[in-house]
DSSP file (Angstrom, degrees, kcal/mol; ACC not computed):
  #  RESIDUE AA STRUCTURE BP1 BP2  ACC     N-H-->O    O-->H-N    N-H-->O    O-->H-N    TCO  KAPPA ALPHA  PHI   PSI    X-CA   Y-CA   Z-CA
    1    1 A X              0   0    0      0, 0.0   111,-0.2     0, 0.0    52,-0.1   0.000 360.0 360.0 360.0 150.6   -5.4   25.6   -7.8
    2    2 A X        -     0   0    0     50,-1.3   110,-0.3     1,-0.3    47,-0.1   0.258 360.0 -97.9 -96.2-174.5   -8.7   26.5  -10.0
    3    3 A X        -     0   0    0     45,-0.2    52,-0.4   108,-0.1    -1,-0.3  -0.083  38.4-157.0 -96.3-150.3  -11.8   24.8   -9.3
    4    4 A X        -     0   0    0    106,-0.4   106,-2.3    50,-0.2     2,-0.3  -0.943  12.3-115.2-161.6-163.6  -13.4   21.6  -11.3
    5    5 A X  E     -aB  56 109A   0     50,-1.0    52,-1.7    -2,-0.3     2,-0.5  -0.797  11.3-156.0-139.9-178.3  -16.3   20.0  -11.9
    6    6 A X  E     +aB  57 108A   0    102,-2.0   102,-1.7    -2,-0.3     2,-0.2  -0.893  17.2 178.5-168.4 127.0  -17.7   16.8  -11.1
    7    7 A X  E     -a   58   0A   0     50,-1.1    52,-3.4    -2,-0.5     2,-0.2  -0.756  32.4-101.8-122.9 151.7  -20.8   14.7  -13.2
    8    8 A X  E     -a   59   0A   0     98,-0.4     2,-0.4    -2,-0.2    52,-0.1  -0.647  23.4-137.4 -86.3 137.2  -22.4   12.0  -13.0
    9    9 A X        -     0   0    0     50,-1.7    52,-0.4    -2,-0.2     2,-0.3  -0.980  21.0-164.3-124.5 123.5  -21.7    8.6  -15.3
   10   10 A X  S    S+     0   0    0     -2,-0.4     3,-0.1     1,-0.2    50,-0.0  -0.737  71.2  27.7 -98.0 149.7  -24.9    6.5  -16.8
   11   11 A X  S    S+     0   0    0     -2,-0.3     2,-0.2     1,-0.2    -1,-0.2  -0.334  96.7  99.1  92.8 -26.7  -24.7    3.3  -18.1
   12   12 A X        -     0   0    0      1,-0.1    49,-0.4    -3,-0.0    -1,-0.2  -0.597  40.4-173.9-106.2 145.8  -21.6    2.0  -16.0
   13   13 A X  S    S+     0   0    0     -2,-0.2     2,-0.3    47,-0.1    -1,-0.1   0.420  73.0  20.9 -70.3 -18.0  -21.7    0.0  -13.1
   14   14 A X  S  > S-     0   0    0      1,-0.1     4,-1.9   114,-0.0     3,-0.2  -0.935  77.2-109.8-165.8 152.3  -17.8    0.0  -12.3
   15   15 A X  H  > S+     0   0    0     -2,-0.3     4,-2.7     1,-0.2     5,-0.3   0.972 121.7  63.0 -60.7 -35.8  -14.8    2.2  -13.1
   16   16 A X  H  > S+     0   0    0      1,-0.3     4,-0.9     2,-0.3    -1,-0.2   0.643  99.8  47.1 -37.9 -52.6  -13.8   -0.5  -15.0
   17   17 A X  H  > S+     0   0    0     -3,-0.2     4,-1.2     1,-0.2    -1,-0.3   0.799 117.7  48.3 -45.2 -55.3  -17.0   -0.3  -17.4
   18   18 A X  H  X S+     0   0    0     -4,-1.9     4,-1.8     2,-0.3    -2,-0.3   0.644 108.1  45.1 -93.0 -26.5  -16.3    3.3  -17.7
   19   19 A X  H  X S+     0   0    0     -4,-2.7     4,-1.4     2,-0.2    -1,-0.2   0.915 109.8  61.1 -84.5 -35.7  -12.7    3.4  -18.3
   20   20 A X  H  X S+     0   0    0     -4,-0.9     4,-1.5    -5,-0.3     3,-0.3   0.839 112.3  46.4 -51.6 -50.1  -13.7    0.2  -21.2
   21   21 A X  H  X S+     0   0    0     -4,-1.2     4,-2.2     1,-0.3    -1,-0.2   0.886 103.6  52.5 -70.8 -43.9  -15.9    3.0  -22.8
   22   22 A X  H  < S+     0   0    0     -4,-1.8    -1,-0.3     2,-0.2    -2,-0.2   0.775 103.4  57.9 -77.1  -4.7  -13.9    5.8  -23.0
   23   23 A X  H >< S+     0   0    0     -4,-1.4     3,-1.1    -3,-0.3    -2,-0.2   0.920 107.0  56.2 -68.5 -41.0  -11.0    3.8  -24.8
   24   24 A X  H 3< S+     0   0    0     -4,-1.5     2,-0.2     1,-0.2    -2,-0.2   0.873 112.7  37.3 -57.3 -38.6  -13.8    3.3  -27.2
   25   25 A X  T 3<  +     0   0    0     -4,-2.2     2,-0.5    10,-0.1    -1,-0.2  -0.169  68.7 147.6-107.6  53.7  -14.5    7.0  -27.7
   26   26 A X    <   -     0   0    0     -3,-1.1     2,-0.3    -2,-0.2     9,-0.1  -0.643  31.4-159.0-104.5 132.5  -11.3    8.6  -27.6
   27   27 A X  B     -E   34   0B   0      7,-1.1     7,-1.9    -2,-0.5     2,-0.2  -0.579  27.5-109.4 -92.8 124.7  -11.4   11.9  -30.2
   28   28 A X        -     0   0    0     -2,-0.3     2,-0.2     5,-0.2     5,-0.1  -0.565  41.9-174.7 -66.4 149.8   -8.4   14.0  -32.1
   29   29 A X  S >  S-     0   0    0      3,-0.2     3,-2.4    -2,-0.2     6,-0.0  -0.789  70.1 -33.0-160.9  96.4   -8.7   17.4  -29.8
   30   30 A X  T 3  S-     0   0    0      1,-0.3     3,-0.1    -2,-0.2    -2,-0.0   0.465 126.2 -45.2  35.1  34.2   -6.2   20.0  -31.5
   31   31 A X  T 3  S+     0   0    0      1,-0.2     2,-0.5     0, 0.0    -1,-0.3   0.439 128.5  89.6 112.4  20.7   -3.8   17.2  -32.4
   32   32 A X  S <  S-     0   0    0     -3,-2.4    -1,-0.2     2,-0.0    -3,-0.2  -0.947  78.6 -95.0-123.4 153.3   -4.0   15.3  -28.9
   33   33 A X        +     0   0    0     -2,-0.5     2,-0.3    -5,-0.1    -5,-0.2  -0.342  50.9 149.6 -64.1 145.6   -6.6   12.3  -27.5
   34   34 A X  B     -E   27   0B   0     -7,-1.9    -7,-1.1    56,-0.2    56,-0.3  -0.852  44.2-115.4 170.5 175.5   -9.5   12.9  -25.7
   35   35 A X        -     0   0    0     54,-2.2    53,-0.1    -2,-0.3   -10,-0.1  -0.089  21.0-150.9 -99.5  17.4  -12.7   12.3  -24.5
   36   36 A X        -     0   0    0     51,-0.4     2,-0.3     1,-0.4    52,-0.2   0.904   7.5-163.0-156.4 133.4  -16.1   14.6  -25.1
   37   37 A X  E     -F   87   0C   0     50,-2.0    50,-0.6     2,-0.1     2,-0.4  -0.588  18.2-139.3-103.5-178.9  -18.6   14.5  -22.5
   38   38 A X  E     +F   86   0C   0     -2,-0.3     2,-0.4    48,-0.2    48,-0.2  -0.999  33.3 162.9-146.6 119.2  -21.4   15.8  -24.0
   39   39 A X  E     -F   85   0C   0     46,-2.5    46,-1.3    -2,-0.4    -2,-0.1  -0.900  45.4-121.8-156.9 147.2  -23.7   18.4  -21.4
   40   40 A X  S    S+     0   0    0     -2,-0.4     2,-0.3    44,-0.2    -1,-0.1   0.731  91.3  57.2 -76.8 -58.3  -26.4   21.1  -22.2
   41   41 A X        -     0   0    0     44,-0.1     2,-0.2    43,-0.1    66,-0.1  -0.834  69.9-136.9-126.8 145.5  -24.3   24.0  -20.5
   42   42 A X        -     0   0    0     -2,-0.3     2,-0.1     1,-0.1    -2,-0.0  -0.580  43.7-110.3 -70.7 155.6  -20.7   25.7  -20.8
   43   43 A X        -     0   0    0     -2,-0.2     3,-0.4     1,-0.1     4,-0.1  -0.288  23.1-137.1 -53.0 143.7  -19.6   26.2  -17.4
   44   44 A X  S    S+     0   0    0      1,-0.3     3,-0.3     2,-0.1    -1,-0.1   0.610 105.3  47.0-100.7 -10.9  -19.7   30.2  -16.9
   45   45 A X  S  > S+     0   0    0      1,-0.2     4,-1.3     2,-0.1    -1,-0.3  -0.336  78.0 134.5-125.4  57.5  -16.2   30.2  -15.0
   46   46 A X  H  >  +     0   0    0     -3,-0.4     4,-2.5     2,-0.2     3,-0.2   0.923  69.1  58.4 -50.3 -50.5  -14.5   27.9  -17.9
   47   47 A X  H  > S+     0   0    0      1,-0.3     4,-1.8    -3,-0.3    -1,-0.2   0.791 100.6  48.2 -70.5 -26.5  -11.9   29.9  -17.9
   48   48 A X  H  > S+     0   0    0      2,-0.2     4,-1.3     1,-0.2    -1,-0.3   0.692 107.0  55.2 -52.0 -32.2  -11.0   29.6  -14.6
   49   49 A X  H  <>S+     0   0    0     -4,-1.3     5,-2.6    -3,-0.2   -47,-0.2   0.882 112.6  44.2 -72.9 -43.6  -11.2   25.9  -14.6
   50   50 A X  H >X5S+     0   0    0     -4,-2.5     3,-3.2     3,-0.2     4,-0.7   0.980 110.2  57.1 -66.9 -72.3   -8.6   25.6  -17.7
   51   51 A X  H 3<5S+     0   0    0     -4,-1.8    -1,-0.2     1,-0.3    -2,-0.2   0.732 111.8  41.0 -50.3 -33.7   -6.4   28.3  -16.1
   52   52 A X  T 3<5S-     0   0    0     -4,-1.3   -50,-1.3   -51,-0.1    -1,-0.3   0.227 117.5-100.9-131.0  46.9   -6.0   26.2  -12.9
   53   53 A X  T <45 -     0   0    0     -3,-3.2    -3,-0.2   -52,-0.1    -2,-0.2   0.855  58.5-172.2  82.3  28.6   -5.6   22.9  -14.2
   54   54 A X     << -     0   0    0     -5,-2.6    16,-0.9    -4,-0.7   -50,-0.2   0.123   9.8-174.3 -77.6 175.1   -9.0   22.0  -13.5
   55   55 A X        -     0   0    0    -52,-0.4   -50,-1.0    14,-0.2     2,-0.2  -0.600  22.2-108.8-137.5-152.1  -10.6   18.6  -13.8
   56   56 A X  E     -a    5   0A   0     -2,-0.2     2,-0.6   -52,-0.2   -50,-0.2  -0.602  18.1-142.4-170.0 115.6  -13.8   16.7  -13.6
   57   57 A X  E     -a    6   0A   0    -52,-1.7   -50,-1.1    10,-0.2     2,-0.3  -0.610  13.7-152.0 -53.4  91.6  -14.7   14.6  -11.1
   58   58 A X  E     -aC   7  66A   0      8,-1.4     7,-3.2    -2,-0.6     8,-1.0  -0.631   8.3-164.1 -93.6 103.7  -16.8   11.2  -12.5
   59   59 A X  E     -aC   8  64A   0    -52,-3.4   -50,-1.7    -2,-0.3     2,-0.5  -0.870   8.5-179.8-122.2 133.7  -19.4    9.5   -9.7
   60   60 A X  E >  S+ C   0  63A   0      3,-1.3     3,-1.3    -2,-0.5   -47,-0.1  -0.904  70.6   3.8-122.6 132.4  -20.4    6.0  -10.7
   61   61 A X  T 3  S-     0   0    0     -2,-0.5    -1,-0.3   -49,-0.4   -48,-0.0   0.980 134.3 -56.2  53.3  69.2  -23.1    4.2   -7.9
   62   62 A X  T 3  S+     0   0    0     -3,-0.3    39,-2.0    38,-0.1    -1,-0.3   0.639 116.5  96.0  43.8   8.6  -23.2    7.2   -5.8
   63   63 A X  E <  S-CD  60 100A   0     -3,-1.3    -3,-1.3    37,-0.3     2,-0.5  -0.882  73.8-115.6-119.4 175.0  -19.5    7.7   -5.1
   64   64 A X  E     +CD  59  99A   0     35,-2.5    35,-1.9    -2,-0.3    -5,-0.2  -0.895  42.3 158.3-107.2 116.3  -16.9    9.7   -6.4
   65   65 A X  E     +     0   0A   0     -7,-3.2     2,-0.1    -2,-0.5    -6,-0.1   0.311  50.1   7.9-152.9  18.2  -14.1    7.4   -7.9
   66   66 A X  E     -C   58   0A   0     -8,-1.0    -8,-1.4    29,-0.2    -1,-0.4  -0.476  49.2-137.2 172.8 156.2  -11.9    9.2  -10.4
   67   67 A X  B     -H   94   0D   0     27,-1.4    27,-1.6   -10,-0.3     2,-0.2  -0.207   6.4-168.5 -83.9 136.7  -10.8   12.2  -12.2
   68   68 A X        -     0   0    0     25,-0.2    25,-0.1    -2,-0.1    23,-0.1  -0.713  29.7-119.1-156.7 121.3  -10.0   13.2  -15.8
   69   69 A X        -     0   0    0     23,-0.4    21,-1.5    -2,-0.2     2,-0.3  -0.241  28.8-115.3 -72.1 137.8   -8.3   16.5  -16.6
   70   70 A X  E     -G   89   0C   0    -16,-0.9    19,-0.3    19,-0.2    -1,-0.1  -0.400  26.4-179.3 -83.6 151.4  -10.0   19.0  -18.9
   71   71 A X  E     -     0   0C   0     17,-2.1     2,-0.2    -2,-0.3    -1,-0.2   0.959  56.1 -42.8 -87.1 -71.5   -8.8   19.9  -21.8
   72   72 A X  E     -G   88   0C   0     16,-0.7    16,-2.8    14,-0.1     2,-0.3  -0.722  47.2-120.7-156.9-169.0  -11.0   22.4  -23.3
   73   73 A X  E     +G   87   0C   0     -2,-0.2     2,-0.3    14,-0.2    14,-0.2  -0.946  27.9 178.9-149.8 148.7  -14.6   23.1  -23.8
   74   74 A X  E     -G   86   0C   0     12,-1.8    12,-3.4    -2,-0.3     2,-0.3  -0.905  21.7-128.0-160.3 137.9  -16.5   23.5  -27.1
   75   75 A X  E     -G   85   0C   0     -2,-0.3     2,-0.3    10,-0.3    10,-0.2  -0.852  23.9-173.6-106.4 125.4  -19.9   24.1  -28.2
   76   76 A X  E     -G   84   0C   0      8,-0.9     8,-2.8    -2,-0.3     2,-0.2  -0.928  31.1-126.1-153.9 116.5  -21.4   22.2  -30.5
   77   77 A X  E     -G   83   0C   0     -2,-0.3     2,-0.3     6,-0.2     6,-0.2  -0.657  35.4-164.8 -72.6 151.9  -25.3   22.2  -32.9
   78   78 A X  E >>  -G   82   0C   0      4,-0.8     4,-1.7    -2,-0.2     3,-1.5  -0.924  24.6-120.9-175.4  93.8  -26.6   18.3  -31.8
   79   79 A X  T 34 S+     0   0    0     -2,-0.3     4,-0.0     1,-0.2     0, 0.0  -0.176 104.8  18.9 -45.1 155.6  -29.6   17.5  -34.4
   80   80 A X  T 34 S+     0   0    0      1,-0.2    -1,-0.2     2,-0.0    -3,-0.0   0.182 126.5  56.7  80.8 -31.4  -32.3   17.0  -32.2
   81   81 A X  T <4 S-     0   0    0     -3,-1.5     2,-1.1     1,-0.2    -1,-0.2   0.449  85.5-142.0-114.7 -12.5  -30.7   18.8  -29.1
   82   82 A X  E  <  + G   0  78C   0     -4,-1.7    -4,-0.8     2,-0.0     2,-0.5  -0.538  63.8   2.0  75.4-105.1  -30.1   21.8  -30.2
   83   83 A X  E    S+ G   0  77C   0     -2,-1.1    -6,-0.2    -6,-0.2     2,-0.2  -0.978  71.5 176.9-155.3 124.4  -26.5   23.7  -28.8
   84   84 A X  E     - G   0  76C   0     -8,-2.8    -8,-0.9    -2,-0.5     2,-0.4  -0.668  25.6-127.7-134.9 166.0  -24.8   21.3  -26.7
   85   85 A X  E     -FG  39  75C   0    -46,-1.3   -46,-2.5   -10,-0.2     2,-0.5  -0.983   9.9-144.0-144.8 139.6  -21.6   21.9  -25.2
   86   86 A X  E     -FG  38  74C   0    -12,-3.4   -12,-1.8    -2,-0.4     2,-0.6  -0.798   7.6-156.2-135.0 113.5  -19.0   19.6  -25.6
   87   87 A X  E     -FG  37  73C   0    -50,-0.6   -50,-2.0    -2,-0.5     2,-0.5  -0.808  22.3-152.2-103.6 115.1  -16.3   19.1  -21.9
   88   88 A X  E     - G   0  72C   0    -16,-2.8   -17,-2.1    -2,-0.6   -16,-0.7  -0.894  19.6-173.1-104.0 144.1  -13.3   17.7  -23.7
   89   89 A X  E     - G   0  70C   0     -2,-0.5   -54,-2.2   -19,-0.3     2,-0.6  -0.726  26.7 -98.3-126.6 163.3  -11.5   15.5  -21.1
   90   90 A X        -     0   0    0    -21,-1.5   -56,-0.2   -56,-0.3   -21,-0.0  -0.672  25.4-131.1 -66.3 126.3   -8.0   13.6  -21.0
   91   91 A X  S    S+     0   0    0     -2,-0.6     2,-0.4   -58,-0.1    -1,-0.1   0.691  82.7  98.6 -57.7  -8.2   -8.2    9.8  -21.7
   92   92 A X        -     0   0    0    -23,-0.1     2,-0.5    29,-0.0   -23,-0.4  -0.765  64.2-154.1-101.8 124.6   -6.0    9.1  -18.4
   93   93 A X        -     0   0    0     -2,-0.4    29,-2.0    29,-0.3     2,-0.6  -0.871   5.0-160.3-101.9 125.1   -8.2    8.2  -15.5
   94   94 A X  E     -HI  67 121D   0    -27,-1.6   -27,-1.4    -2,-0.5    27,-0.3  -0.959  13.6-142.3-115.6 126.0   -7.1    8.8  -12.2
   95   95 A X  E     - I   0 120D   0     25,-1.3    25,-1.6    -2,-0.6   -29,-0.2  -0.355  22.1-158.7 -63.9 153.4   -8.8    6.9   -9.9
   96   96 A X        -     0   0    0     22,-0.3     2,-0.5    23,-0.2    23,-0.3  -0.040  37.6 -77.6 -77.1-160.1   -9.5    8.9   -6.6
   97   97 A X        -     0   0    0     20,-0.9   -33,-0.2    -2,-0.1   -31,-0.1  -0.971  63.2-100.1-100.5 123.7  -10.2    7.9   -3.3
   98   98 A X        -     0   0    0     -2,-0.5     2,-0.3   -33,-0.1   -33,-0.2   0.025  47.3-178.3 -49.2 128.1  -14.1    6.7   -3.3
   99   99 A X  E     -D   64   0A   0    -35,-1.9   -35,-2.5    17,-0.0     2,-0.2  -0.988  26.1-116.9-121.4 122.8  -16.2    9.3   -1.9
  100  100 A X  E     +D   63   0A   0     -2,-0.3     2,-0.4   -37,-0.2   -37,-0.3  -0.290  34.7 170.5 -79.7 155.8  -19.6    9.3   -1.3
  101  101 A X        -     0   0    0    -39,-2.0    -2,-0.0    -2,-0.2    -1,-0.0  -0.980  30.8-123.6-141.3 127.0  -21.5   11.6   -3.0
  102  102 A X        -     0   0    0     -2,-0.4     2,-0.1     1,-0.1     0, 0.0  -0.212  52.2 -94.6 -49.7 157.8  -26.2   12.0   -3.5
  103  103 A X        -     0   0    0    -95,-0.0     2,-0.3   -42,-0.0    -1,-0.1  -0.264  47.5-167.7 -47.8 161.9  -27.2   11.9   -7.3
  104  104 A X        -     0   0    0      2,-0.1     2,-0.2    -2,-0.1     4,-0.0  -0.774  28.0-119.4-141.4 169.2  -27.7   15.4   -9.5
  105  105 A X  S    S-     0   0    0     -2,-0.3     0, 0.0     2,-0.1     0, 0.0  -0.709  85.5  -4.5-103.8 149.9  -29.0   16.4  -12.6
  106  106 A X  S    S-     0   0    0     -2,-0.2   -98,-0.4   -98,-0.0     2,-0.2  -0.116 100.9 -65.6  82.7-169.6  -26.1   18.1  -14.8
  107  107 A X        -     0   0    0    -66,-0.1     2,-0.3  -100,-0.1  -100,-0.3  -0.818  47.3-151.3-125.9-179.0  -22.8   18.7  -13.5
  108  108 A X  E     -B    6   0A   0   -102,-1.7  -102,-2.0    -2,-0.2     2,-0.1  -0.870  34.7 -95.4-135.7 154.1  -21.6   21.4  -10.2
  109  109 A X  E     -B    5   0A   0     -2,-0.3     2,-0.2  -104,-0.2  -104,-0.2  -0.455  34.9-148.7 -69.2 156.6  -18.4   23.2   -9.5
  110  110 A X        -     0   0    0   -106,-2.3  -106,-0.4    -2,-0.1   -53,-0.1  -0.864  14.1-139.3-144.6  93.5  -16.4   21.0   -7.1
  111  111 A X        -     0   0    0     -2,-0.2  -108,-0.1  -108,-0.2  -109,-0.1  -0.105  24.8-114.0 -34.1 157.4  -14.2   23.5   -4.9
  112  112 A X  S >  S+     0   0    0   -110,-0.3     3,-1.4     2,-0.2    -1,-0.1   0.832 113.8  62.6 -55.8 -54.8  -10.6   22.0   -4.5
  113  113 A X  T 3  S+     0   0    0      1,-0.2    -1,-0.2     0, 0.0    -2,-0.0   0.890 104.3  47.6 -30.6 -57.3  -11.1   21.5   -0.6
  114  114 A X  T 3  S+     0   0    0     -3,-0.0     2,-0.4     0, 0.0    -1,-0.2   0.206  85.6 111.5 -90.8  -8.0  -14.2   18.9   -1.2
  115  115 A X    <   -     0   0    0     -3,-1.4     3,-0.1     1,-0.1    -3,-0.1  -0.625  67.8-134.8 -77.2 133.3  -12.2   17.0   -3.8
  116  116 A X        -     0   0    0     -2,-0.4     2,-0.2     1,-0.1    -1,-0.1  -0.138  38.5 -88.6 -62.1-167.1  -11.3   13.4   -2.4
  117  117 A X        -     0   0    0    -19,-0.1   -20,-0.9   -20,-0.1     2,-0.3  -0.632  28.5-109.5  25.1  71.8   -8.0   12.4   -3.1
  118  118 A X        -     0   0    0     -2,-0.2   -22,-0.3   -22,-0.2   -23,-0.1  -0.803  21.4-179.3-120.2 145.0   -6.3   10.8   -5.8
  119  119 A X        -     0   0    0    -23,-0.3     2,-0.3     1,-0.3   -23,-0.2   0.501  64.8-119.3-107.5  -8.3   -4.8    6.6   -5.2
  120  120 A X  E     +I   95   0D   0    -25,-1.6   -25,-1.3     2,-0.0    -1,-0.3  -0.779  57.0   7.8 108.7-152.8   -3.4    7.2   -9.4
  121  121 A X  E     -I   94   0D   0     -2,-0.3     2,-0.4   -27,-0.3   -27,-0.2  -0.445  65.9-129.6 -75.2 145.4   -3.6    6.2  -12.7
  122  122 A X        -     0   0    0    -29,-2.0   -29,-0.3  -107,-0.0     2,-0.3  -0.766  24.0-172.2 -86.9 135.9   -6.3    3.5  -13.4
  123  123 A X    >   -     0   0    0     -2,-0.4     3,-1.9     1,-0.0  -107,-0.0  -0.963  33.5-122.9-128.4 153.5   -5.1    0.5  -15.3
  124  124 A X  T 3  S+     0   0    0     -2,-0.3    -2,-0.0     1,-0.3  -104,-0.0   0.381 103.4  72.4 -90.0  20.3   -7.5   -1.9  -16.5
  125  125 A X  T 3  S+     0   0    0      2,-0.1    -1,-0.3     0, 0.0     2,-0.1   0.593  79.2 107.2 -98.2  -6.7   -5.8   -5.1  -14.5
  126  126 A X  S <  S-     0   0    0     -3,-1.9     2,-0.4     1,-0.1    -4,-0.0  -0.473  71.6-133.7 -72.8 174.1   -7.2   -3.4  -11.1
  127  127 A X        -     0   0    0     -2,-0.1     2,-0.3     3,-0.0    -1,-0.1  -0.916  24.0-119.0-140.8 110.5  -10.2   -5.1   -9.4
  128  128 A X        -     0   0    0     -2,-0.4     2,-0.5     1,-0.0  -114,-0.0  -0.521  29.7-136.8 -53.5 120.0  -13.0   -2.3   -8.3
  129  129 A X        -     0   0    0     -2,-0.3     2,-0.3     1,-0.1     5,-0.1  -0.722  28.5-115.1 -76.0 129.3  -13.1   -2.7   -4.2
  130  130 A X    >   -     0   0    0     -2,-0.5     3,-2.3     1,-0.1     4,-0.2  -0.670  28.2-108.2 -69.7 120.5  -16.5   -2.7   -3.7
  131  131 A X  T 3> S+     0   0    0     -2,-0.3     4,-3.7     1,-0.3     5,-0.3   0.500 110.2  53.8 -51.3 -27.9  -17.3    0.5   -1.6
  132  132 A X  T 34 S+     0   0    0      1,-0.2     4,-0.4     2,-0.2    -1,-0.3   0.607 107.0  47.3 -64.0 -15.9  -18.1   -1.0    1.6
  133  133 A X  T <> S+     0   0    0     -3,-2.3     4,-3.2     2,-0.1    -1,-0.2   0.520 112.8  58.0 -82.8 -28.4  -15.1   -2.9    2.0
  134  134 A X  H  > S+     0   0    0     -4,-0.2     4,-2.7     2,-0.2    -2,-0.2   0.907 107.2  40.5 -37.6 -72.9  -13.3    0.4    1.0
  135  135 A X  H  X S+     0   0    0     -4,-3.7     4,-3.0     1,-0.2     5,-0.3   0.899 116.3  55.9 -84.3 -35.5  -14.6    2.6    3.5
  136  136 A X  H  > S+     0   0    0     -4,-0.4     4,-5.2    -5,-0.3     5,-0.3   0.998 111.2  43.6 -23.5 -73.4  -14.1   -0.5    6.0
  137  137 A X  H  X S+     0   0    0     -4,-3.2     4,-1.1     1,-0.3     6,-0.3   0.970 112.2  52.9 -36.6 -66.6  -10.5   -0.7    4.9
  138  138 A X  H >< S+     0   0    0     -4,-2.7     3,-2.2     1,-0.3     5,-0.4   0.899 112.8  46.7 -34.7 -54.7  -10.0    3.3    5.1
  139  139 A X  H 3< S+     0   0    0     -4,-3.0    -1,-0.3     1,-0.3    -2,-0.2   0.962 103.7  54.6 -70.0 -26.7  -11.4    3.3    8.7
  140  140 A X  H 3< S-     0   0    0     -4,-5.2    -1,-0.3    -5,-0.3    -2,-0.2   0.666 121.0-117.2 -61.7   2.5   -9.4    0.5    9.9
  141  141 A X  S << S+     0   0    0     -3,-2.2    -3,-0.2    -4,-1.1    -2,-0.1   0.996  81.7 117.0  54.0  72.7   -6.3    3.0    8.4
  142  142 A X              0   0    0     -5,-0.2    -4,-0.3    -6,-0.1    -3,-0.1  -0.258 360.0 360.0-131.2  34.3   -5.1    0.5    5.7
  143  143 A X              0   0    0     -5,-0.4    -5,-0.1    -6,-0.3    -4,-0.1   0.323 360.0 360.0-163.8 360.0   -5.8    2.5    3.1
């Protein structure tokens, strides 16, 4: 398996919020949906990440709490911004298992190893566990 990449989401509080946004901004992408994160630089080993399925890893409140596979990458002039490069993702979120993770600027390769988990598809009738009850649960081995 390739590597991936893993970014940081502003504005949301909850997967929940985040999944509620990207339905709003889901994009034709060579005749399929999908979602454009929007970040400054292409990744220099892109091609490795498409070749081996790669994804990118979304941490909302300091954890790591779901996945969305990439599609493609495309670069893109952004009045104002200059040459922006444009991480086109799948609309199907799969939640992980929450991991915590410090803030960054931008986004980092995320070896395979260091990737949590994944508990499956997000649907919006689940209830976010709030992470402390989470990592309770997890130690107690119930989850």
């Amino acid at each position: 398996m390739g590597i991936h990449i893993i970014k940081l989401v502003v504005g949301c509080d909850t997967l929940g919020e985040y999944a509620e946004r990207c339905r709003e901004e889901i994009v034709d992408y060579h005749g399929q949906p999908a979602i454009v994160c929007w970040t400054r630089f292409m990744p220099k080993r892109a091609d490795e990440i498409l070749k081996g399925g790669g994804s990118i890893y979304r941490v909302i409140k300091n954890r790591i709490v779901c996945r969305m596979k990439i599609l493609g990458f495309e670069m893109a002039e952004v009045e104002g911004k200059g040459t922006m490069c444009m991480i086109m993702m799948s609309p199907r979120i799969i939640q992980t298992m929450s991991k915590p993770r410090r803030p960054f600027q931008g986004w980092r390769y995320l070896e395979p190893a260091k990737a949590p988990g994944d508990k499956g598809v997000f649907t919006a009738a689940e209830e976010d566990i709030p992470a402390d009850i989470e990592d309770g649960l997890r130690e107690a081995g119930l989850l």
